[in-house]
C-alpha positions in Angstrom: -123.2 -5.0 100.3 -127.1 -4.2 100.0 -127.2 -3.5 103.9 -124.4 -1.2 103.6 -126.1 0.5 101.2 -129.4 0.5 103.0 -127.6 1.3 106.8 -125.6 4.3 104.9 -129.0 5.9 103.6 -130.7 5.7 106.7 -127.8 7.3 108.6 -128.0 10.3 105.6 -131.5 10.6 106.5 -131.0 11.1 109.7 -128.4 13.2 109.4 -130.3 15.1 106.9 -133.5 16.0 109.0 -131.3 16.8 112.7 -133.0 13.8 114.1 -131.4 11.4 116.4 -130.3 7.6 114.7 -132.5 4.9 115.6 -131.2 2.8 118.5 -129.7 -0.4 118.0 -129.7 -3.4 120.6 -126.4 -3.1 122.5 -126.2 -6.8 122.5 -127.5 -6.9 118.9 -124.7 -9.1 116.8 -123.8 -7.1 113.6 -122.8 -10.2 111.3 -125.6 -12.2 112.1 -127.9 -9.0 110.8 -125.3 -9.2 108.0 -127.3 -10.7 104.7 -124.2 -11.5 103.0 -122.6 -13.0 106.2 -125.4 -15.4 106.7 -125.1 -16.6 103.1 -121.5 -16.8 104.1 -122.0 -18.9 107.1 -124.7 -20.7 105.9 -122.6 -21.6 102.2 -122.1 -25.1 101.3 -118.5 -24.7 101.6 -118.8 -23.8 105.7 -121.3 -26.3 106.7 -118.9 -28.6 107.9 -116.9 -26.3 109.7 -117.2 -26.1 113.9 -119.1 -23.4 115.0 -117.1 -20.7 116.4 -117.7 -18.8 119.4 -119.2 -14.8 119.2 -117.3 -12.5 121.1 -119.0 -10.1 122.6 -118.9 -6.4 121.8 -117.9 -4.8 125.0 -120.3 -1.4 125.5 -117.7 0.9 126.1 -117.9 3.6 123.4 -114.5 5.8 123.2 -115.8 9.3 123.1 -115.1 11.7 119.7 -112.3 13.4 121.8 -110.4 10.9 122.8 -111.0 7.9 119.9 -108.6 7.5 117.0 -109.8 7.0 113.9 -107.4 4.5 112.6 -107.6 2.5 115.9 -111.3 1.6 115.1 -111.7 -2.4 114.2 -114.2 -2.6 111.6 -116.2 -6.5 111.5 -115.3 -9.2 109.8 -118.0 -8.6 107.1 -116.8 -5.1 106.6 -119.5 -2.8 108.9 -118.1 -0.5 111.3 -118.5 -0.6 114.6 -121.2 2.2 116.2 -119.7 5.9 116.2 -120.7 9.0 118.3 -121.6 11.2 115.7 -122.2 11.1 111.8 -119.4 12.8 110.9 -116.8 10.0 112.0 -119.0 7.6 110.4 -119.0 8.9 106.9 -115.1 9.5 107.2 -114.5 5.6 108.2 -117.0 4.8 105.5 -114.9 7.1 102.7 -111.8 5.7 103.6 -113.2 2.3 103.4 -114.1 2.8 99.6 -110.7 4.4 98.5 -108.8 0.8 99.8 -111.3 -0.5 97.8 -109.7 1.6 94.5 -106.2 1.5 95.7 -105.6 -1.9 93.6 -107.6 -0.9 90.8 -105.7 2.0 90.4 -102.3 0.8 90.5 -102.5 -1.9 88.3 -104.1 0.5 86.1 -101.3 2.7 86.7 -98.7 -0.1 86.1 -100.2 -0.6 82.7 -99.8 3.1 82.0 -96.6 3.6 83.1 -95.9 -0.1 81.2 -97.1 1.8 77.8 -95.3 4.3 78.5 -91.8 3.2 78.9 -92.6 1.3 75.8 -93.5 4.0 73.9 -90.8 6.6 74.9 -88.0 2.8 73.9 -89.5 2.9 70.8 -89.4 6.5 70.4 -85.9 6.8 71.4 -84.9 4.3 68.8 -86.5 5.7 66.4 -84.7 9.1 66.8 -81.3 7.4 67.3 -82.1 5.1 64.0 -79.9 6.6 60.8 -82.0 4.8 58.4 -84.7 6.1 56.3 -88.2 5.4 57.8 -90.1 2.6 56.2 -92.5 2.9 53.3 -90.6 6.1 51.9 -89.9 6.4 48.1 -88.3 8.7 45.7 -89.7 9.0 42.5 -91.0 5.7 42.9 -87.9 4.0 44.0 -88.5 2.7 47.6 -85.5 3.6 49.9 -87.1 2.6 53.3 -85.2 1.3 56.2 -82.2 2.0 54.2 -78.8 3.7 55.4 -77.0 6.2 53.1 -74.8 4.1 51.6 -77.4 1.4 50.4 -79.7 4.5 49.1 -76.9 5.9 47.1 -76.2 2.3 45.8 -79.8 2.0 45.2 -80.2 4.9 43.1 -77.2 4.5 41.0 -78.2 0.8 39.9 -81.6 2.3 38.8 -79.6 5.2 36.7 -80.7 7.7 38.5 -78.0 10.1 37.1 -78.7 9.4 33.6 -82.6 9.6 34.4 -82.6 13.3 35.3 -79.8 13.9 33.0 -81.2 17.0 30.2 -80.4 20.4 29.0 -82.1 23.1 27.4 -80.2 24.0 24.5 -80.4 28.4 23.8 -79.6 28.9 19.6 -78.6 32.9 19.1 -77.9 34.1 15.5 -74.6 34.1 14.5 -74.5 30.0 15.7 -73.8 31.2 18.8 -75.5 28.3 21.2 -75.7 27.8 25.2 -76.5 24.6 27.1 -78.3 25.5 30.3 -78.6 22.4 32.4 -81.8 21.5 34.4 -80.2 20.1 37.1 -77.7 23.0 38.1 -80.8 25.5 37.1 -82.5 23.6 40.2 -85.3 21.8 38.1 -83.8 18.1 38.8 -84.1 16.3 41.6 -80.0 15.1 42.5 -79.5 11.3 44.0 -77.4 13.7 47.0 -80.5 16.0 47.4 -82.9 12.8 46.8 -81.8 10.8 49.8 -80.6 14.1 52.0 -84.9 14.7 51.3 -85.7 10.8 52.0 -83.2 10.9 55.6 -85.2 14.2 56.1 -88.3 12.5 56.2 -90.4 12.4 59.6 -87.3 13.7 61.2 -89.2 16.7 62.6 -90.0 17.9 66.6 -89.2 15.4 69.2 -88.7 11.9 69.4 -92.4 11.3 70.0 -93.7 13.2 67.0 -90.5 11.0 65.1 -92.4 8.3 66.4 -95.7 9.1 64.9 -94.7 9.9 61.7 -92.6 6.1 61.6 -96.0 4.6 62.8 -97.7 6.9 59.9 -95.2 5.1 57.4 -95.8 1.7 58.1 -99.3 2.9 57.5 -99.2 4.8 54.8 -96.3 5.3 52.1 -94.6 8.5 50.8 -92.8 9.0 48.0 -90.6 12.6 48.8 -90.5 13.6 45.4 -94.0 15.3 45.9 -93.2 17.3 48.2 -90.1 19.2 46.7 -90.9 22.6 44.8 -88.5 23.6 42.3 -87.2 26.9 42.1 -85.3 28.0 39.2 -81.6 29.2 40.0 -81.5 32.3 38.3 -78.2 32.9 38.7 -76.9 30.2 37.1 -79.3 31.2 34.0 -77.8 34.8 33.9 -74.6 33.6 33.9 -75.3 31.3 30.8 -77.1 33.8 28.9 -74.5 36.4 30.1 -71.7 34.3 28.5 -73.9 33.8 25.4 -74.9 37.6 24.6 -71.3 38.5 24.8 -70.6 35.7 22.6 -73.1 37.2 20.1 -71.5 40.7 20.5 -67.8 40.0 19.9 -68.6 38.3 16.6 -71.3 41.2 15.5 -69.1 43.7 16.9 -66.2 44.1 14.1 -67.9 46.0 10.8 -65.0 46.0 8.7 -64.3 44.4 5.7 -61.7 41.5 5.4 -60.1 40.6 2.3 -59.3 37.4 0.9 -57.2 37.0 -1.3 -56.4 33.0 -1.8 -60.4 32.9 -2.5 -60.5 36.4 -4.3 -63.1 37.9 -2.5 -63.5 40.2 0.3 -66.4 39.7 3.2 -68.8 41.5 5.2 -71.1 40.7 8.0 -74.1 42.4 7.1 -75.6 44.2 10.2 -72.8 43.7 12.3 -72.0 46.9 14.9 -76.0 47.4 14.1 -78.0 44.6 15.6 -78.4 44.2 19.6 -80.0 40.8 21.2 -83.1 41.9 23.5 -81.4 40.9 27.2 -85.0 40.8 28.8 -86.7 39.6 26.2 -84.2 36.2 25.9 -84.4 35.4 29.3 -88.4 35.4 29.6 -87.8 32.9 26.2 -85.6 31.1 28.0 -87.4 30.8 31.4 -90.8 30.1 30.0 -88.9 27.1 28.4 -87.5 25.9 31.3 -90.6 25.6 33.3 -91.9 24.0 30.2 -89.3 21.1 30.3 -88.2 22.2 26.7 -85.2 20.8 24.5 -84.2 23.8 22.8 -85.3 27.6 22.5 -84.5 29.6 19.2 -84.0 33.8 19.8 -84.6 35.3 16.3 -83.7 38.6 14.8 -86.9 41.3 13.9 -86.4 43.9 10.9 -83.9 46.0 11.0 -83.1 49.3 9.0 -79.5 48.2 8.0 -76.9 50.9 6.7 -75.0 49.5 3.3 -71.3 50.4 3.6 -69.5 52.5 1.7 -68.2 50.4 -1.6 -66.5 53.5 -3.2 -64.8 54.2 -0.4 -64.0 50.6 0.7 -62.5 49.8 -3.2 -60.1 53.0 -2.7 -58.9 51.1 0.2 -58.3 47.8 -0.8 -57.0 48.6 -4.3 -53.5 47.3 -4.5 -51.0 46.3 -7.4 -49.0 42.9 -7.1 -45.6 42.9 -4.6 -43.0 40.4 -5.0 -42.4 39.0 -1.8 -38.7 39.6 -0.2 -36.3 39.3 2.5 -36.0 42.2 5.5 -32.4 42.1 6.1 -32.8 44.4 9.4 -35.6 42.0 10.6 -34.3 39.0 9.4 -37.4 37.9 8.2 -39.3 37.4 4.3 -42.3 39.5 3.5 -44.9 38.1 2.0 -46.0 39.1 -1.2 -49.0 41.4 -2.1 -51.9 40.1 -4.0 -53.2 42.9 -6.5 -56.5 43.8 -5.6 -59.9 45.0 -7.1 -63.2 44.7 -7.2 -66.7 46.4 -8.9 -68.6 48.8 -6.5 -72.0 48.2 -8.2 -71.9 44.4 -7.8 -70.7 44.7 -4.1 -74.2 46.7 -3.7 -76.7 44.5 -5.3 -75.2 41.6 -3.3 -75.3 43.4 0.1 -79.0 44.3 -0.7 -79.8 40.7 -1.5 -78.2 39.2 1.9 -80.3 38.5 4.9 -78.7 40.3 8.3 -76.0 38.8 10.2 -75.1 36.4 7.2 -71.8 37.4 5.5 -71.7 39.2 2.1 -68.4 37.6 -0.2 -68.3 40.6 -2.9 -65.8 38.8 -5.9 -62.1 40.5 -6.2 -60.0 40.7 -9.5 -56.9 39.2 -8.0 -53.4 39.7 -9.4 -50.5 37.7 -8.6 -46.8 38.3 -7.9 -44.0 36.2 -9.3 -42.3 35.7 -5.9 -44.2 34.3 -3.2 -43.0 34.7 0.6 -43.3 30.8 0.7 -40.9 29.9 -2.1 -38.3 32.8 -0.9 -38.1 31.2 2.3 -37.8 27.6 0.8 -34.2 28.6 -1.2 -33.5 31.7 0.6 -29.6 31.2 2.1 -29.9 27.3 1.2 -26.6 26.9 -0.9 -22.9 27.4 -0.7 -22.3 28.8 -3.9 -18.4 29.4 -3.1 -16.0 28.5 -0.3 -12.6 28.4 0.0 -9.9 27.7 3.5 -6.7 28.9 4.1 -3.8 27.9 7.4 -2.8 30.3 9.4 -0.3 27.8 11.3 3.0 28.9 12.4 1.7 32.9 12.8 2.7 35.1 15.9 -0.5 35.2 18.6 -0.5 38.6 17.6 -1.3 37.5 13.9 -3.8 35.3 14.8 -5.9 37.5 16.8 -5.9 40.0 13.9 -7.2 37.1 11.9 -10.1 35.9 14.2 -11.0 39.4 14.6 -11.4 40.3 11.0 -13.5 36.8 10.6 -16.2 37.6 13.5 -16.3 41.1 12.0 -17.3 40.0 8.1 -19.8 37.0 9.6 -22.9 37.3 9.0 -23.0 40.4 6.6 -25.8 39.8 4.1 -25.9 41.6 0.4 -29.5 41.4 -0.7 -29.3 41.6 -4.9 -27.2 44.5 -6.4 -25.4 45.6 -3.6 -21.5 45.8 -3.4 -19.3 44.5 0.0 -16.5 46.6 1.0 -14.1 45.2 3.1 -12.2 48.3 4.4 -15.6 49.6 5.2 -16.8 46.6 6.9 -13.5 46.3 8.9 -13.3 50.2 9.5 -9.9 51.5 9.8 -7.3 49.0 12.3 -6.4 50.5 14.9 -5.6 49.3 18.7 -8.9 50.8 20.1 -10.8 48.7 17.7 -9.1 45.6 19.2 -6.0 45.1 16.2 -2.7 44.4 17.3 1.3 44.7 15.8 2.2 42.0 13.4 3.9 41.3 10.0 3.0 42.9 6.8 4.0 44.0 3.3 5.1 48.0 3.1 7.2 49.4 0.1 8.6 46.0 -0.5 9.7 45.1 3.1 8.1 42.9 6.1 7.0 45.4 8.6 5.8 44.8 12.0 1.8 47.0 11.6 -1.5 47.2 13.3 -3.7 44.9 12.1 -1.2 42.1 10.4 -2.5 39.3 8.6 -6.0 40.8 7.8 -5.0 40.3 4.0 -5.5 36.4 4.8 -8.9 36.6 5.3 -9.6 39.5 2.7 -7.7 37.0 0.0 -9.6 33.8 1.9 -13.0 35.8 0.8 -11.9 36.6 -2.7 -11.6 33.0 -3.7 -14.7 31.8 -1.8 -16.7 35.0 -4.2 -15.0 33.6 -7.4 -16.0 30.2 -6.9 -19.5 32.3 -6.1 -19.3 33.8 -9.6 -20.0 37.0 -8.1 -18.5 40.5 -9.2 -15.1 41.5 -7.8 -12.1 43.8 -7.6 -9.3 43.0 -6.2 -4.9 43.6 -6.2 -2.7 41.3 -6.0 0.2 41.4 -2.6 3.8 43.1 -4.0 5.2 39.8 -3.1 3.9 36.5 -3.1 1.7 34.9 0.0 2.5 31.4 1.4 -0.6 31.0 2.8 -2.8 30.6 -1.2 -1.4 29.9 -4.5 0.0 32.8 -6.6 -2.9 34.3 -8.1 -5.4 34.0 -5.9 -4.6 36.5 -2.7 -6.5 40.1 -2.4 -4.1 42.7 -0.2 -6.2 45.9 1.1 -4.9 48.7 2.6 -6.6 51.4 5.0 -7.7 53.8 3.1 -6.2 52.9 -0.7 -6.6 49.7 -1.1 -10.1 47.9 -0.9 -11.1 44.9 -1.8 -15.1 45.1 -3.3 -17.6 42.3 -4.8 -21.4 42.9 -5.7 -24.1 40.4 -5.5 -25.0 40.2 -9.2 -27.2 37.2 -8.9 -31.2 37.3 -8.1 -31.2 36.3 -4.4 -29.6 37.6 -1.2 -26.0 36.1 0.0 -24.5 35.5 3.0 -20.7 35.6 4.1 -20.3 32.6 6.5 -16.6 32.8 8.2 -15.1 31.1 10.9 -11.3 29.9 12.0 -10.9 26.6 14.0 -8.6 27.8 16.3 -7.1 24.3 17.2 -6.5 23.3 13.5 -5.0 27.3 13.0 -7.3 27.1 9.6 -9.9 30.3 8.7 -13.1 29.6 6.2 -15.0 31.4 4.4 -18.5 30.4 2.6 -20.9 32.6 0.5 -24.5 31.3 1.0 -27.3 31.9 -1.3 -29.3 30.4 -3.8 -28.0 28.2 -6.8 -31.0 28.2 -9.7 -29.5 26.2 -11.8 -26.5 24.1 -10.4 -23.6 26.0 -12.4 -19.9 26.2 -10.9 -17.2 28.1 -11.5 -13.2 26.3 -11.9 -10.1 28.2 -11.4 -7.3 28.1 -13.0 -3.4 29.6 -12.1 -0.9 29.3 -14.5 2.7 30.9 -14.5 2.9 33.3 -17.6 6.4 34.8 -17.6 9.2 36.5 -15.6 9.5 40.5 -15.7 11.9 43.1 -14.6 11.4 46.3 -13.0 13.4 49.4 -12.4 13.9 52.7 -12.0 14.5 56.0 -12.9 17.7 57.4 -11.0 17.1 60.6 -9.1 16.2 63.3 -11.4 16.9 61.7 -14.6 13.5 61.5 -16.9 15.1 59.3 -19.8 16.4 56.4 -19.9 19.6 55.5 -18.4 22.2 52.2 -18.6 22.0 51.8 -15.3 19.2 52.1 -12.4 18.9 52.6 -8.5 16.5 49.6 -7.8 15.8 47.2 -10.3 13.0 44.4 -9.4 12.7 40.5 -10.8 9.5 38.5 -10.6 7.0 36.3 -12.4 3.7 37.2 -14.4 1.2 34.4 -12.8 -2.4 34.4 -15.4 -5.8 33.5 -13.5 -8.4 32.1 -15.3 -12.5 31.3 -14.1 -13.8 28.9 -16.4 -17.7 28.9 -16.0 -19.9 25.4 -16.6 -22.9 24.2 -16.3 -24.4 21.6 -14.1 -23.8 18.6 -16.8 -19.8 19.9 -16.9 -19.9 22.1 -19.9 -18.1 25.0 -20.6 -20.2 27.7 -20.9 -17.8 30.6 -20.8 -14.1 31.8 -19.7 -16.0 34.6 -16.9 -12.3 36.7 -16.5 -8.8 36.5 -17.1 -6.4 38.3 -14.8 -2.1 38.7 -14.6 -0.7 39.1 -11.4 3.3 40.9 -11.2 4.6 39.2 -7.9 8.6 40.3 -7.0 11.3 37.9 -6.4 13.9 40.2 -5.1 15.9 43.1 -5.6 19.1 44.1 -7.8 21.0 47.3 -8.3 23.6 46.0 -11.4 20.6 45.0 -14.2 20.8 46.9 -17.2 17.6 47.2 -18.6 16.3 47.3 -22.1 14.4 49.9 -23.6 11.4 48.1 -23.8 11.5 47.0 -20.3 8.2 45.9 -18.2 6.9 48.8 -16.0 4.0 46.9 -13.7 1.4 49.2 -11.6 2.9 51.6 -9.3 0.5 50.6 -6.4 3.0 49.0 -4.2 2.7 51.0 -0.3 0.5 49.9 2.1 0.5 45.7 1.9 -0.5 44.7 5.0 -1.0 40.9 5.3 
């Protein structure tokens, strides 16, 4: 190596100064000049080996045109062999030294390209990997190399939920309150928003800069936590304080009085219409709290220049006498009694003044009471049958028994609140085919007629028993002749537009006529409803008084004569109601009435002179 070193700095100065090369031996043998080679051939290791034979070096020197560069055999110790011109020589000798590097350099570049496929596999993987990089914590709680699953497992068994759990509770006059929760106003860190931040982590820019930042965590740890900056949502904040103020202002907003009576006093919120809450003002309270991790906030009223309502005016108002309570027949309904009410003006005003705003002023009310209260009406209101009575209307025509139902539907229901009088012609109206009657049997003049609306007296004479047994006030007439479908005594006829039949509610509370037929047991009932106060009932009693006879004048005579046109036999029948008490006593006989019923008719009677003359009302029985 030294002589290549010294032979290539020779040739460079020669080359250097234009001078020709110094000239070497033709014969001269280049490996025995060779240093190294000597040391080779002379080495212990080739002492035993034969001596070889030198070939000569033939003198023939290929001329720059026509010799090829690679053709040219270089010795066995690595000298060239003699070139024309310096040129050739220091391109033989370059080449020489880059075969020298070519090993070198490729295992070098095997290494490389080793490290390098290694490095982009593990960067690869890395990228591809779903788990959170090592060494990565949140909030202290180490989630590396984890999955999603394990992470969200993870943080519930530590409580996470409950850990960040808080509120900041807003307190307004008026008790109005607001919860405004640090996790929705963004100032908690979520378990979701936790690992989506952890997973996040050294995701960033390629898979080679993912790879640095997983080498950078098995270094050195991060907890996520530390980097997140909270930002208040203040939306969210808005909308709770939103729903708050209007809170506030729907209880403030109503300045009138309200009166109580049960408690005898009227109240008054003191300030209310007046005071405002400061919007801008709560919210800064309310954000400065927030970012100070605070419990609760309290927003508090200034002074205020309240206005002191108008007592005078407000007792002139409220100034009642007492009201019974009572029943609305149109509505069908019991109003409620009125309280009396008053109160002193110059109290009302010292307490107002003493009051702090947006507290409630109770001013004291003289209170007077009514004797009938709307609960107790509606306890007994309609809750008795204080009479009832049934009748059969078997073996009558269809035409007959339509009259009846007709009649029934048209009295049911029909309520008499205290001192009023039924009428049942003006109930029915007058019966006639367009209001629905039809042709059937009645009384006229002493014969059976077929008329409109037959059979009507049954229900008219059904009622007037079920209003005796009421104890109620009535007026009826008895039939000419006597009705099979009630005992003598009993029956009511009516007539349109003569004869009526008429009863008043004399007792304290309303009554009700319940009717109804059952049309399959041909039966019609009647029922008067109202209240019994004190359990009395009423017992009637028929008994036959004696027989009469009834005639006539003739035709123009005006005194009496032996003999008569139409002479008329029947029976006096006496009706008693016998009034007792709850325990059976008899407190009173309430009425006694005689009813004339006919038996027939006879032409040869010679009547007395102090014969029986009964009522003339006998036209117009229909039933």
């Amino acid at each position: 190596m030294e002589n290549e070193h010294d032979l290539e700095s020779i040739l460079r100065e020669f080359s250097s100064d234009g001078s020709d090369r110094p000239e070497i031996p033709e014969e001269t043998d280049c490996r025995k000049e060779d240093a190294v080679g000597e040391k080779r051939l002379s080495s212990p290791e080739n002492e035993d080996l034969p001596e070889e034979p030198v070939e000569e070096i033939p003198d023939t020197v290929i001329p720059d045109e026509e010799a090829d560069p690679e053709e040219s055999e270089d010795t066995d110790d690595g000298l060239p062999q003699f070139f024309d011109d310096d040129e050739e020589y220091e391109y033989r000798l370059a080449k020489k030294k880059r075969r020298r590097w070519i090993l070198p350099f490729c295992v070098v570049l095997f290494i490389i390209l080793l490290v390098a496929g290694g490095v982009t596999y593990m960067a690869y993987r890395v990228s591809q990997s779903d788990t959170i990089l090592p060494n990565v914590y949140v909030a202290g709680i180490d989630l590396g190399g984890m999955s999603r699953e394990e992470a969200e497992n993870m943080l519930e068994s530590c409580n996470w939920d409950k850990s960040i759990s808080g509120a900041l509770e807003v307190r307004l006059p008026m008790d109005v309150s607001a919860s405004i929760d640090y996790t929705v106003a963004g100032l908690r860190l979520t378990a979701a928003t936790a690992i989506n931040d952890a997973e996040a982590y050294g995701r960033e820019g390629n898979m080679y800069e993912r790879l640095y930042s997983y080498v950078n965590a098995l270094i050195m740890p991060h907890d996520v936590a530390d980097d997140r900056t909270f930002e208040i949502n203040e939306e969210y904040v808005d909308q709770i304080l939103d729903q708050a103020v209007a809170k506030f202002d729907e209880l403030t907003a109503d300045s009138a009085y309200k009166i109580d009576r049960e408690k005898e006093q009227f109240v008054v919120l003191k300030g209310a219409g007046e005071i405002r809450i400061d919007r801008d003002a709560l919210k800064k309270k309310v954000m400065d709290a927030l970012k100070a991790n605070e419990e609760a906030v309290i927003y508090r009223i200034g002074d205020v220049q309240l206005t002191m309502p108008d007592f005078e005016a407000v007792r002139a108002e409220v100034y009642s006498e007492a009201v019974d309570a009572y029943y609305d027949r149109e509505n069908d309904t019991v109003v409620d009694e009125v309280i009396g009410v008053d109160f002193d003006v110059e109290t009302a005003a010292r307490i107002w003044n003493a009051a702090e705003p947006l507290t409630y002023v109770t001013v004291p009310i003289e209170a007077t009471y009514a004797e009938i209260k709307g609960d107790d009406l509606r306890a007994v209101l309609f809750r008795d049958v204080l009479g009832e009575f049934t009748t059969s209307f078997a073996g009558s025509i269809p035409n007959r028994c339509s009259n009846i139902n007709l009649a029934v539907n048209t009295i049911d229901g029909t309520i008499l609140l205290p001192g009023e009088t039924f009428s049942y012609n003006q109930t029915l109206g007058e019966r006639t085919e367009e209001a629905g009657y039809l042709m059937a049997g009645a009384y006229n003049d002493g014969e059976v007629i077929e008329a409109i609306g037959g059979g009507i007296c049954q229900v008219s004479s059904t009622l007037c028993v079920a209003v005796r047994y009421a104890n109620l006030e009535y007026h009826r007439a008895c039939h000419q002749f006597r009705v099979n479908y009630m005992d003598a005594g009993l029956d009511a006829t009516v007539d349109w537009p003569n004869r009526d039949f008429t009863f008043k509610n004399t007792r304290d509370y309303p009554v009700k006529i319940h009717a109804f037929c059952d049309n399959d047991a041909l039966t019609v009932t009647i029922q008067i409803i109202g209240t019994d106060v004190d359990g009395s009932y009423i017992e009637i009693v028929n008994t036959y008084y004696s027989a009469f006879t009834w005639g006539q004048y003739n035709p123009g005579e005006t005194e009496h004569s032996e003999e008569y046109l139409n002479t008329w036999i029947g029976d006096i029948y006496k009706s008693e109601g016998k009034h007792y008490d709850k325990d059976g006593n008899l407190l009173e006989i309430i009425y006694t009435q005689e009813n004339d019923y006919c038996m027939y008719l006879r032409h040869d009677v010679v009547m007395p002179e102090d014969y029986y003359t009964p009522p003339a009302e006998t036209e117009g029985d229909v039933g």
